[in-house]
C-alpha positions in Angstrom: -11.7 -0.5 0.6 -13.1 -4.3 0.6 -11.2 -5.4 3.2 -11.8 -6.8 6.3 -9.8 -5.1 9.4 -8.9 -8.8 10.4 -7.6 -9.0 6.6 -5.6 -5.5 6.7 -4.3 -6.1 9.9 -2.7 -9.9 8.8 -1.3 -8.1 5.7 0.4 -5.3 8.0 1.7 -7.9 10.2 2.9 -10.5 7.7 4.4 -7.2 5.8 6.5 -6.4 8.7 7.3 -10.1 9.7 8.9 -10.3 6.4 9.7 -7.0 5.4 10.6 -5.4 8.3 8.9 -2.5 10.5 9.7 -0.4 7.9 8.0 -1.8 4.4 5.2 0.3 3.3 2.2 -1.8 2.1 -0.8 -0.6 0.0 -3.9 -2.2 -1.7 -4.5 -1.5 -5.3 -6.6 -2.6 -7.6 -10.2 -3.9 -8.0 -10.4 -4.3 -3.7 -9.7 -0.3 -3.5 -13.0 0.3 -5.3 -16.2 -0.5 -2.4 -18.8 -0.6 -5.8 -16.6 -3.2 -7.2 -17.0 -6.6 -6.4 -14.5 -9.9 -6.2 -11.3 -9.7 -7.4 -8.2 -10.8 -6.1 -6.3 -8.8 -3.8 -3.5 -6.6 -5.0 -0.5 -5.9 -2.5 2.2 -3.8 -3.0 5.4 -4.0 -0.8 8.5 -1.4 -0.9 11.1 -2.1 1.2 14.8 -1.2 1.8 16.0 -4.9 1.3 18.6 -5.0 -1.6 19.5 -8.4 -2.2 16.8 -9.9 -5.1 17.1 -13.1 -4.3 16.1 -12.5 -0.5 13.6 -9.9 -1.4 12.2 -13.3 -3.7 12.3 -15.5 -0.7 10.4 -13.1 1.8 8.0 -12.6 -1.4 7.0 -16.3 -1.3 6.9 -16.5 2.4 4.9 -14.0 2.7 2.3 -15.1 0.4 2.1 -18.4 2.1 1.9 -16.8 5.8 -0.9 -14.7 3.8 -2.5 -18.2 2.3 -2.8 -19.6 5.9 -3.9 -16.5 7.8 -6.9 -15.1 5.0 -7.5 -19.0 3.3 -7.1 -19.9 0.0 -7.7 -16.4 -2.2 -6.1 -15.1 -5.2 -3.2 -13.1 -4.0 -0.9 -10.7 -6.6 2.1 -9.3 -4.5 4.6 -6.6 -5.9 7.4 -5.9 -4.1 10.1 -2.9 -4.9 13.3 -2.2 -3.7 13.5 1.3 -2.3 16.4 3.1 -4.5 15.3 0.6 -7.1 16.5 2.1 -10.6 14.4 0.1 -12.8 10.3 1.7 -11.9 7.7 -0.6 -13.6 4.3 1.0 -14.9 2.5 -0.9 -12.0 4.9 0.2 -9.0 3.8 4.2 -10.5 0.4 2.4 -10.5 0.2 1.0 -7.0 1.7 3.7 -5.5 -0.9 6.4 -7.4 -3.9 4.5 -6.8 -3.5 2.3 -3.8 -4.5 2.6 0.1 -1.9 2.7 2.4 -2.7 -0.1 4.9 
């Protein structure tokens, strides 16, 4: 995992701050493979919040708590609903492939 544990650790906590205690977090993508290098860093959120247009806000909060605690990097963020109906191709993807942080 290319990660710093300063990195993982502001993730977790900004996760949490916005997520609650609860929110599972996990990196996928290009950062998951240590031979690999660059890439932007791929997050993946579920949480038990239900209301989209909160879960929207917290998502853009996040990212800018994220922005001021790592610097300026290329940050994708996928958030799911727990109970959500509608799975996406990458929530199956995240989930399969990324590392629980």
């Amino acid at each position: 995992m290319r990660l710093t544990d300063h990195q993982a650790a502001e993730i977790r906590r900004a996760a949490a701050r916005h997520f609650g205690a609860d929110a599972e977090v996990r990196l996928f993508g290009s950062r998951v493979d240590d031979s690999r290098r660059g890439g932007d860093i791929d997050l993946y959120v579920e949480t038990d919040l239900r209301d989209p247009d909160d879960v929207f806000r917290r998502e853009i909060a996040m990212l800018v708590d994220l922005n001021l605690a790592l610097g300026e990097q290329k940050i994708d963020l996928v958030v799911r609903r727990r109970g959500q109906t509608d799975e996406l191709p990458i929530h199956r993807v995240a989930r399969d492939t990324g590392v629980r942080l």
